[in-house]
C-alpha angles and dihedrals in degrees: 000000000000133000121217112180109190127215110198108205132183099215114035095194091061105037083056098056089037083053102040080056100042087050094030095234141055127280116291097216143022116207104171108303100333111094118212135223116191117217113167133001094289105010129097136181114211136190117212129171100187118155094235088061088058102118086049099067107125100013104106132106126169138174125212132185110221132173105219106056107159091044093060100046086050092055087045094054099050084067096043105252114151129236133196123233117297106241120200107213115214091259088052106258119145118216126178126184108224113196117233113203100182096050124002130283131333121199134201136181129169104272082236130019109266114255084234126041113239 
C-alpha cells in the first residue's frame, strides 16, 4: 500500500521552493503538475494546485518522524522559516509545529526519543 499525503496550494511556485527547503532537496518525482516528495518507502507528499483542490488550500496538516531534528529547524531557519516551540514529551520525544504559509501545517518529531534530553 502506498501513502500519498496531499498538500493544495494555491500558488505552485511557492509551495515548490517552501517545500525544496523544508526536504532539502528538489522534488523526486514530477506526475503532471503535482511534485512529489518522497518520505518513507511507500509514502509521498505532494503538492498540487489544481484548480479542482481549490476549497482544500490550507487544510493540511502532517506529521513526519525524522532523525535529524535540530538539523532541520536550523536549515530552516536559515531560510527563515518559523518553528513553534519544541516540546519534550514525557517519553522523550521531541515535536515542533512548523507553519506552512503556502499550504497548511506541517508537523516533525524525532523518529525515537533521544537517549539524552536536550
Amino acid at each position: 500500500m502506498d501513502l500519498y499525503s496531499v498538500m493544495c496550494v494555491s500558488d505552485r511556485g511557492k509551495a515548490v521552493e517552501w517545500f525544496e527547503v523544508f526536504f532539502g532537496r528538489p522534488a523526486d518525482d514530477i506526475i503532471g503538475k503535482e511534485f512529489l516528495w518522497r518520505v518513507g518507502e511507500n509514502a509521498w507528499v505532494v503538492v498540487d494546485d489544481r484548480d479542482v483542490r481549490a476549497e482544500r488550500v490550507g487544510g493540511a496538516m502532517i506529521t513526519l518522524g525524522v532523525n535529524d531534528l535540530d538539523e532541520i529547524l536550523a536549515r530552516l531557519a536559515v531560510h527563515g522559516i518559523d518553528h513553534e516551540a519544541v516540546e519534550t514529551y514525557s517519553n522523550g520525544v521531541r515535536h515542533v509545529v512548523v507553519l506552512d504559509p503556502p499550504t497548511g501545517t506541517a508537523s516533525r518529531s524525532p523518529r525515537h526519543p533521544p537517549s539524552e534530553p536536550p
